[in-house]
MMTF fields as JSON, N, C-alpha, C and O atoms, coordinates in Angstrom:
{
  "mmtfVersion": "1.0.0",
  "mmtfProducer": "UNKNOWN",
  "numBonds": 347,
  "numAtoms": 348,
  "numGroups": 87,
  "numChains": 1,
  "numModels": 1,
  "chainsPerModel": [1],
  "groupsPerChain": [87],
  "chainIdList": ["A"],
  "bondAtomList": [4, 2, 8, 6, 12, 10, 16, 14, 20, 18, 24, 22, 28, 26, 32, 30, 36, 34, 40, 38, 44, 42, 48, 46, 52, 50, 56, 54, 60, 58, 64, 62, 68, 66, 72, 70, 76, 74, 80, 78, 84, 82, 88, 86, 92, 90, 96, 94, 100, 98, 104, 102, 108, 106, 112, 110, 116, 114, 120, 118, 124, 122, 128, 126, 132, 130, 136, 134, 140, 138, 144, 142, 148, 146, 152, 150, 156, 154, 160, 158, 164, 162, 168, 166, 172, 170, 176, 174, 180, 178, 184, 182, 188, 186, 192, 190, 196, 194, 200, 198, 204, 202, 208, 206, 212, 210, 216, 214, 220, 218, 224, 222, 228, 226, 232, 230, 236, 234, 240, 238, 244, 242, 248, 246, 252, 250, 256, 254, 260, 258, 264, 262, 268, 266, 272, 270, 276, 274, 280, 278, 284, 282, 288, 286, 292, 290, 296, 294, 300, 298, 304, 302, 308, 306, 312, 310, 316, 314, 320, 318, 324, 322, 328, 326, 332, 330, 336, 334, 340, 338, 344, 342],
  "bondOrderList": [1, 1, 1, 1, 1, 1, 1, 1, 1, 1, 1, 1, 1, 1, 1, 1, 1, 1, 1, 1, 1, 1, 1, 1, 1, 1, 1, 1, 1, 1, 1, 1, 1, 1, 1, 1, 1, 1, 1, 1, 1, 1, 1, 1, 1, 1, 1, 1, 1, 1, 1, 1, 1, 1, 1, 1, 1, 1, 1, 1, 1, 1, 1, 1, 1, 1, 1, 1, 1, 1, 1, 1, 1, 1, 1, 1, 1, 1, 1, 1, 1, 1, 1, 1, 1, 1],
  "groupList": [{"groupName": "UNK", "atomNameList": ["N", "CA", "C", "O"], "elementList": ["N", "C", "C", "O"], "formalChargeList": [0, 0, 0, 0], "bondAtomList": [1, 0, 2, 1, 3, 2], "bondOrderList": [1, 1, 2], "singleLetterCode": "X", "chemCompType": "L-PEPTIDE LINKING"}],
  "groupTypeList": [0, 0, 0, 0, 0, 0, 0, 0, 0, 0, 0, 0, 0, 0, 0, 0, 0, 0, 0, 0, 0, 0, 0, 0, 0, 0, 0, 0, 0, 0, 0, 0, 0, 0, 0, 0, 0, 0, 0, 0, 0, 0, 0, 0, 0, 0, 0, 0, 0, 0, 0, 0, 0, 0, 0, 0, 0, 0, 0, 0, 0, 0, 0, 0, 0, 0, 0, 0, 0, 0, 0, 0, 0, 0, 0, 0, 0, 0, 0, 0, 0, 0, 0, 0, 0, 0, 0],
  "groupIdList": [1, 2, 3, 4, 5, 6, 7, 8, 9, 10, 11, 12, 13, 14, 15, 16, 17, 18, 19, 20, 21, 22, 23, 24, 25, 26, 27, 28, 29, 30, 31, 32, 33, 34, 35, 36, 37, 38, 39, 40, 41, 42, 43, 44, 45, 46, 47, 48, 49, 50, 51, 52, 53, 54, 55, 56, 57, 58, 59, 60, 61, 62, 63, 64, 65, 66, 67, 68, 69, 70, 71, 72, 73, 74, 75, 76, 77, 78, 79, 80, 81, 82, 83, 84, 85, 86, 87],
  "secStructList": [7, 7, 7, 6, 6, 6, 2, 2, 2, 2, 2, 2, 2, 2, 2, 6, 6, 1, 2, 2, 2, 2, 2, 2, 2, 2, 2, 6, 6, 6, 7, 7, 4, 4, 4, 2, 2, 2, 2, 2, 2, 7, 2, 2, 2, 2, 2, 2, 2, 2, 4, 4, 4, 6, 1, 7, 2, 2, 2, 2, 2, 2, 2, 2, 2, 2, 2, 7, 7, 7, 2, 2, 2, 2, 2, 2, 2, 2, 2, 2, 2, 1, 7, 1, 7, 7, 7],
  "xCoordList": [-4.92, -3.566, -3.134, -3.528, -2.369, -2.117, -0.539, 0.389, -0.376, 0.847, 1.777, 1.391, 2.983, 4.133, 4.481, 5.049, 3.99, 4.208, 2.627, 2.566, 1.552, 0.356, 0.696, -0.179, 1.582, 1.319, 2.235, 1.767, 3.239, 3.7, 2.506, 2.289, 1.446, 0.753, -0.316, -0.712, -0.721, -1.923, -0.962, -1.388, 0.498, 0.994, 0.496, -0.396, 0.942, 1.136, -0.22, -0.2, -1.68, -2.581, -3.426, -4.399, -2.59, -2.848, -2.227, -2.77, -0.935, -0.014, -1.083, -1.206, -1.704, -1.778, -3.2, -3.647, -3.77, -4.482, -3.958, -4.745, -2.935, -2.28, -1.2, 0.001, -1.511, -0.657, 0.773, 1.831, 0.696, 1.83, 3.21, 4.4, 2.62, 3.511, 3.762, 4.924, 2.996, 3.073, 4.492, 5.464, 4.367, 5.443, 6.683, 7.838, 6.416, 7.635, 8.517, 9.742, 7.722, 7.905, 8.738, 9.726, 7.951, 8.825, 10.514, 11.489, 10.457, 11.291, 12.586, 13.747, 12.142, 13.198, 13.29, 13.905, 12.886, 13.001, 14.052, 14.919, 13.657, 13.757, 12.9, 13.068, 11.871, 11.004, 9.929, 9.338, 9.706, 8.897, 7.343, 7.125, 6.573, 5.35, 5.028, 4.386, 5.837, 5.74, 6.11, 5.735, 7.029, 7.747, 7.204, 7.747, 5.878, 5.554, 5.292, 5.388, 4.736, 4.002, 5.612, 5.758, 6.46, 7.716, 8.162, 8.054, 8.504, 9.162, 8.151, 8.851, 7.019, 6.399, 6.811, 6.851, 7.376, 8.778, 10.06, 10.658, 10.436, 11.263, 11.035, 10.149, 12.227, 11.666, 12.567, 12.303, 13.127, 14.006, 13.079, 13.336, 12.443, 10.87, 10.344, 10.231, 9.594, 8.941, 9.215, 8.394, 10.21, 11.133, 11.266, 11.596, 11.16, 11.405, 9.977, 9.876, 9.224, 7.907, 7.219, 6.571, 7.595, 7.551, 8.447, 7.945, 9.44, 10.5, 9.832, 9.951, 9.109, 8.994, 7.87, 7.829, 7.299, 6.488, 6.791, 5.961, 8.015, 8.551, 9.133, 9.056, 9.724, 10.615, 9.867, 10.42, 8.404, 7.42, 6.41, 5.452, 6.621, 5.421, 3.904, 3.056, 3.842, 2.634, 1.995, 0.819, 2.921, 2.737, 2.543, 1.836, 3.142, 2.363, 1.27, 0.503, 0.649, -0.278, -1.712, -2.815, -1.048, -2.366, -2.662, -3.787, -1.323, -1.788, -2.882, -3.77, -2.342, -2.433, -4.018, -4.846, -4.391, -5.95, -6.924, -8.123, -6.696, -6.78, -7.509, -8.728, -6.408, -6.656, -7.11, -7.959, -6.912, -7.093, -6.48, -6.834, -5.083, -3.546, -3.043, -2.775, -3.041, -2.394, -0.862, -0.187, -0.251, 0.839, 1.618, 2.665, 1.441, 2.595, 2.577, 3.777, 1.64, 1.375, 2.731, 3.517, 2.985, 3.711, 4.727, 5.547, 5.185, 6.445, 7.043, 8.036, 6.056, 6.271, 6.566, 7.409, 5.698, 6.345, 7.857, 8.712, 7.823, 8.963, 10.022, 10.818, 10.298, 11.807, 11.473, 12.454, 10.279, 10.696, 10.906, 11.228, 10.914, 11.098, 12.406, 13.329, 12.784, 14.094, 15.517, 16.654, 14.928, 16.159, 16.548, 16.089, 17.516, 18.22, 19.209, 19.517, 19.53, 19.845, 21.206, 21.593, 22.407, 23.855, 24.067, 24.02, 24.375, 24.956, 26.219, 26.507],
  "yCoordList": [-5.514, -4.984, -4.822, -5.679, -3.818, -3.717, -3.948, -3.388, -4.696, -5.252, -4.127, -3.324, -4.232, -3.638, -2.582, -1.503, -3.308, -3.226, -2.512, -2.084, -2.285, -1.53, -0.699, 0.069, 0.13, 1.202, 2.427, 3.559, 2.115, 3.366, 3.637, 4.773, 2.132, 2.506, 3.686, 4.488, 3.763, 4.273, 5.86, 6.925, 5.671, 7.309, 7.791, 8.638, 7.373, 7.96, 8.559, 9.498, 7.497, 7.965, 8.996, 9.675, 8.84, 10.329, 11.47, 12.573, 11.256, 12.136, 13.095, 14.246, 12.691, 12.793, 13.69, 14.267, 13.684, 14.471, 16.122, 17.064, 16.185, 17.216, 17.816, 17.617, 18.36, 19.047, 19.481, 19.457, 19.857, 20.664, 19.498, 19.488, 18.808, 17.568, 17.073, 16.667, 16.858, 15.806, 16.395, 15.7, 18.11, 18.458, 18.601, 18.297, 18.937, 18.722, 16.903, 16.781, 15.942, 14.664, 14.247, 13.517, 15.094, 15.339, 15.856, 15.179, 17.43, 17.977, 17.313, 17.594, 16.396, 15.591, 14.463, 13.643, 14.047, 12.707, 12.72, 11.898, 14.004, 13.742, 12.907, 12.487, 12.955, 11.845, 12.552, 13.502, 11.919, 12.801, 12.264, 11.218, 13.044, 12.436, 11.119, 10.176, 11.384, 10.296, 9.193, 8.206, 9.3, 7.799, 7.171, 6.178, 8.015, 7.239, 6.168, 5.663, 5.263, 3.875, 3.29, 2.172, 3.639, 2.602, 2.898, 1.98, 3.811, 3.762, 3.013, 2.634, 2.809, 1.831, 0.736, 0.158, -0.057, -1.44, -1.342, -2.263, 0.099, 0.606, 0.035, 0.362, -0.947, -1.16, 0.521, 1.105, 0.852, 1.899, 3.32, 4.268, 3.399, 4.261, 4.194, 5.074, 2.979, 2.557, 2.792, 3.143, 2.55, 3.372, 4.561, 4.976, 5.479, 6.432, 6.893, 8.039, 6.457, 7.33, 7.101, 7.935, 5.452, 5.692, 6.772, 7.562, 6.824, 7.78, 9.274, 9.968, 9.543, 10.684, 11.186, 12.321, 10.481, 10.612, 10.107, 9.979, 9.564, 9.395, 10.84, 11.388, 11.279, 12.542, 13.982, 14.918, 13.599, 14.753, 14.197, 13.672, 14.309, 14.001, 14.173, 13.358, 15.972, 16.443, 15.845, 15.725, 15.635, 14.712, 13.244, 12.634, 12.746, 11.171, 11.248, 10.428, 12.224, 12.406, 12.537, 12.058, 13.677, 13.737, 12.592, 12.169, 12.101, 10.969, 9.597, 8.917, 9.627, 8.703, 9.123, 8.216, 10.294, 11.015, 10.674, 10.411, 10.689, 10.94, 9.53, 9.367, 8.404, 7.093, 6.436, 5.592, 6.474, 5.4, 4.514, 3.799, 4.448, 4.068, 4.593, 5.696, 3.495, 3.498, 3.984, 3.035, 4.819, 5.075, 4.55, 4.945, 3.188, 1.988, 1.449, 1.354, 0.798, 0.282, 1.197, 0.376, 2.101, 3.29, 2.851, 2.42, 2.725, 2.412, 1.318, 1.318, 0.016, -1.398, -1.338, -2.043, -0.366, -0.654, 0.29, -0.054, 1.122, 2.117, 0.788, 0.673, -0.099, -0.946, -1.972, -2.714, -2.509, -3.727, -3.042, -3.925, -2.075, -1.787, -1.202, -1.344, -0.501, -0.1, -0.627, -0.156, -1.83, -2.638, -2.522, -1.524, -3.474, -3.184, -1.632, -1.126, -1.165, 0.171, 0.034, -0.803, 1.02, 0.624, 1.936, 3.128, 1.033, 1.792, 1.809, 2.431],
  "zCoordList": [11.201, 11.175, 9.709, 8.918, 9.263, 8.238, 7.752, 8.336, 6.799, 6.79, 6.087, 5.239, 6.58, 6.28, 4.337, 4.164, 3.538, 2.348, 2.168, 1.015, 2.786, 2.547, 2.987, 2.587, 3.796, 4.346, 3.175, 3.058, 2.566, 1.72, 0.729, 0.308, 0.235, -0.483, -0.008, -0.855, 1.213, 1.623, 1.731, 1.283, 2.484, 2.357, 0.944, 0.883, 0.049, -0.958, -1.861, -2.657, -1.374, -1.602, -0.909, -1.238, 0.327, 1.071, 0.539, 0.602, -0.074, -0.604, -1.233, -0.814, -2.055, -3.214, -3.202, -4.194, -1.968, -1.64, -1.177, -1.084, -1.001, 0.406, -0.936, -0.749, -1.939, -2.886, -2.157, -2.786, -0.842, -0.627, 0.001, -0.314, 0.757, 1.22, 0.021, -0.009, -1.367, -2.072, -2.714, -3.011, -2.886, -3.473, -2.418, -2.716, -1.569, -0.68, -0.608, -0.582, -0.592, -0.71, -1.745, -1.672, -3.28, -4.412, -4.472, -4.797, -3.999, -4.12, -3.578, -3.875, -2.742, -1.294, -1.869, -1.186, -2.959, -3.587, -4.805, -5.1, -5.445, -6.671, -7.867, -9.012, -6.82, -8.331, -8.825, -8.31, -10.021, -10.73, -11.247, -11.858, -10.923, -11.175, -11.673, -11.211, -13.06, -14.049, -13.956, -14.589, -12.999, -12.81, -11.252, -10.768, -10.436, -9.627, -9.453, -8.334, -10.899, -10.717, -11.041, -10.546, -11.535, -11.675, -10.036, -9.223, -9.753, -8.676, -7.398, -6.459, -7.257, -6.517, -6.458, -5.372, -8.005, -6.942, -6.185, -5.628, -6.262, -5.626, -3.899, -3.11, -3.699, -1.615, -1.261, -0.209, -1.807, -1.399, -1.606, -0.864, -2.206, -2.131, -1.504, -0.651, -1.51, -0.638, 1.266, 2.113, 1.371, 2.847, 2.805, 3.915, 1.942, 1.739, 1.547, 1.108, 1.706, 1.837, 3.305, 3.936, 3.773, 5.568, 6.204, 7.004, 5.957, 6.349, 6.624, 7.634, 5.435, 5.274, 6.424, 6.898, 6.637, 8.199, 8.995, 9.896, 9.161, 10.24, 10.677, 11.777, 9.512, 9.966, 10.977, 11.554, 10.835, 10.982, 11.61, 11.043, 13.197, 13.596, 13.25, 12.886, 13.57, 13.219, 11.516, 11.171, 10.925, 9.608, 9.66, 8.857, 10.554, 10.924, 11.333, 10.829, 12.41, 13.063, 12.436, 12.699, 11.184, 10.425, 9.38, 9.113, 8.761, 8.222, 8.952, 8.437, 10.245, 11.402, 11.377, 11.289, 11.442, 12.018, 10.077, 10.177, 9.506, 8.028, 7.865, 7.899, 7.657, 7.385, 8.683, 8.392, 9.873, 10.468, 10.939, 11.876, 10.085, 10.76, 12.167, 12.643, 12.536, 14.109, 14.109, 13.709, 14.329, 14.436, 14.416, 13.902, 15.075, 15.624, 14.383, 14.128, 12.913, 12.34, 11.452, 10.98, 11.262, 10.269, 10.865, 10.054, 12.357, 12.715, 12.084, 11.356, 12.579, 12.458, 10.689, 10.133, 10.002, 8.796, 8.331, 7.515, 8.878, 8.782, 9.262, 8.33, 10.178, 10.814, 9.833, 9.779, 8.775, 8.072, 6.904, 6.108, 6.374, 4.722, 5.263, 4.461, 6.553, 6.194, 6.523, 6.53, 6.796, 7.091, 8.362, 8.918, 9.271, 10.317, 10.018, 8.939, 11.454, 11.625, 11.794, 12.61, 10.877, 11.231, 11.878, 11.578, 13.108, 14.431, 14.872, 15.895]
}
């Protein structure tokens, strides 16, 4: 099982393969290349890069098909990096 705080790492090294998500990921961030390794202590990045396949199935899916990540594993980390939900 892969714990909660491994999984933005593995998005992002998928990112990083897929030029076009990586820039779309960008453009929706605002962040900039350069400041990827700072923004990695970011927990608010860090949610924000589960998020970002959360938002897109067919984009979880392929990440999901890609790595080997179980879907549920992206969830389970998507509800602990992003905090309880205000409803």
């Amino acid at each position: 099982m892969t714990s909660p705080d491994e999984v933005p790492i593995a998005i992002l090294g998928w990112l990083a393969g897929e030029p076009e998500l990586m820039g779309r990921f960008m453009a929706l961030t605002g962040t900039e290349p350069s400041s990827l390794r700072h923004a990695m202590n970011d927990p608010g990045f860090l949610a924000g890069l589960v998020d970002f396949l959360m938002q897109h199935e067919p984009t979880l899916l392929a990440f999901c098909e890609a790595t080997g990540m179980k879907p549920e594993e992206v969830v389970r980390a998507h509800a602990a990096l992003s905090g309880p939900a205000d409803y």
